[in-house]
C-alpha positions in Angstrom: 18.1 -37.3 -74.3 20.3 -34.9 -72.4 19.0 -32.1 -70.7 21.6 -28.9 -70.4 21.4 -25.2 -70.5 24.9 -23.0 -69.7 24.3 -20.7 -66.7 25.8 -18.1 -69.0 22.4 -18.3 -71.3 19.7 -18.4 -68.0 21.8 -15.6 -66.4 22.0 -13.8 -69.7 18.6 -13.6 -71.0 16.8 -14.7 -68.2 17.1 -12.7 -65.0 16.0 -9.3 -64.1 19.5 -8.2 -64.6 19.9 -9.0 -67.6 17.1 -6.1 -69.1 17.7 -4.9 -72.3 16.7 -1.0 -73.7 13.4 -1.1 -75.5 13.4 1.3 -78.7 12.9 4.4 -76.5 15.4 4.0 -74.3 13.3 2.2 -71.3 14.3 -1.1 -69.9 12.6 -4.1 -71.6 11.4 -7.1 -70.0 13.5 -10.1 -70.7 12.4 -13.0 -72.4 11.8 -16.6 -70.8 14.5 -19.2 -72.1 13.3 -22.7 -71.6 15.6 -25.8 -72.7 14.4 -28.3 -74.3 17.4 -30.2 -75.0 20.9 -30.8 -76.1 22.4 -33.8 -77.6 26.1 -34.7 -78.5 27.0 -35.0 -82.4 29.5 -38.0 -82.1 29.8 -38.0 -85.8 31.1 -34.6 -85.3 33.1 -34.6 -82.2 32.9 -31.3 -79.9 29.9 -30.0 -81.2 26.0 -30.4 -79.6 23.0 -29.6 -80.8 21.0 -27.4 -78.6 17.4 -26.8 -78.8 15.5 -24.5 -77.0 12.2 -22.2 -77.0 12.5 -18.3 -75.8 9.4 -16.2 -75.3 9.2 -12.2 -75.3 6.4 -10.9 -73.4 5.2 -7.7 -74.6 8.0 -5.1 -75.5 10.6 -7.9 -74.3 13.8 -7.7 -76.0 17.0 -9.2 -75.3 20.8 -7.3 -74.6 23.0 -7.3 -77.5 24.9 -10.5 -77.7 26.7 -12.8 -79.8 26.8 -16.4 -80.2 30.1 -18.7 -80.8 27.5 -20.9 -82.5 25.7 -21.1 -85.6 21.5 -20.3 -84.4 18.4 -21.0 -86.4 15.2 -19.4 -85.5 11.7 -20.1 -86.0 8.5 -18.5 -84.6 5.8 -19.8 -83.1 3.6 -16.9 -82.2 3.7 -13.2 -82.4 6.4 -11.0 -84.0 10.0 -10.8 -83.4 12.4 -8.2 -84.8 16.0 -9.6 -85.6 19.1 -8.1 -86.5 22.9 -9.1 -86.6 25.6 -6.2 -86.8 26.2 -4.6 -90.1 22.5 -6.5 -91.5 19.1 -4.9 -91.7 16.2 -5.3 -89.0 13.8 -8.1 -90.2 10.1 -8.4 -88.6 9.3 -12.7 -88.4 6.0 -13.7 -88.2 4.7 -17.2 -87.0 6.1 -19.5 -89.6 9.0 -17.2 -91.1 12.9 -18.7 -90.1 16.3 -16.9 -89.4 19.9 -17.8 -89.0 23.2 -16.4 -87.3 26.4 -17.7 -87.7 29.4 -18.2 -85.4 31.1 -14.3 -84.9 27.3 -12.7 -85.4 27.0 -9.5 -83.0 23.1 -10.3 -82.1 21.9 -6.2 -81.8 18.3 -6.9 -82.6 16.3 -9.5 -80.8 12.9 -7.9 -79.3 9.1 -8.4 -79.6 8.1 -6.5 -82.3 4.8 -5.8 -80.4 4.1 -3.8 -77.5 0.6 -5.7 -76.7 0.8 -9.4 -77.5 3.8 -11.9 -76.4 6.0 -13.3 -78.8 7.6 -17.4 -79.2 9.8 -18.3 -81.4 12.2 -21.5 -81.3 16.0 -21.8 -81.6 18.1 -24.5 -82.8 22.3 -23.8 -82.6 25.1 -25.5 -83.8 27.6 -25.2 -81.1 31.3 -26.4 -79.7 30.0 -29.1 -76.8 30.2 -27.3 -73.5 30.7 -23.5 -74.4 28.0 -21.2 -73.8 25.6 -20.6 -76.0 25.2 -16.8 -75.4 27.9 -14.8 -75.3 27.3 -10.6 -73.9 28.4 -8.0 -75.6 30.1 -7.7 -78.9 
C-alpha cells in the first residue's frame, strides 16, 4: 500500500488559509484531511484510487472547489451539508452516501452543525498524479 496526498489537497482544505465563509458570512474552520491511501489501478492505466477521511469541526466548511475526479462520500459521524453547482443542498447523516463527478463545482461542503464535529469518508476516482482538489470553479 502506497501512501500519497497532493500538496494541492493539504494546502487546500487543510491550512488556516484556506477558511471558507460559514452561512453568515464569517470565516469557518477548516476541516482536517487525513490520507489513508492511494493505490494505482493497473488494469486501468493513469488512474488511482484515493481514499481518505476529512473531519469538520463545528461550523467547519470547506472553500468552493472542484474535483478532476469522480468522489464518493460516506459519513461517519455528525452531519454534513453537500452541494455541487446547479444541484440542491443535501444534509447526510451517519450512514447516508454522495457522489461528484469529474467537472462538479463543489459549492457546499460544511458541517451542518454548529455544536458537534462532523466525519465523513471519501473515496475518488482520479487520473494518477493530478490533484485531487482543485480551487475555485
Amino acid at each position: 500500500m502506497r501512501i500519497h496526498l497532493s500538496l494541492s489537497l493539504l494546502a487546500l482544505l487543510c491550512s488556516g488559509t484556506a477558511m471558507a465563509h460559514g452561512p453568515e458570512g464569517h470565516d469557518a474552520p477548516p476541516p482536517v484531511v487525513k490520507p489513508v491511501m492511494t493505490q494505482p489501478l493497473p488494469d486501468y492505466p493513469g488512474k488511482e484510487g484515493l481514499l481518505l477521511t476529512v473531519d469538520y469541526p463545528p461550523g467547519g466548511s470547506s472553500p468552493l472547489h472542484h474535483h478532476d475526479a469522480y468522489a464518493f462520500v460516506y459519513v461517519l459521524e455528525g452531519s454534513v451539508v453537500m452541494a455541487v453547482q446547479g444541484g440542491q443542498e443535501v444534509t447526510l447523516t451517519p450512514g447516508q452516501s454522495w457522489s461528484e463527478k469529474p467537472g462538479d463545482v463543489h459549492t457546499v461542503s460544511r458541517n451542518a452543525s454548529q455544536t458537534k464535529p462532523a466525519k465523513f469518508v471519501v473515496f475518488m476516482l482520479k487520473d494518477a498524479g493530478k490533484p485531487a482538489v482543485i480551487p475555485g470553479p
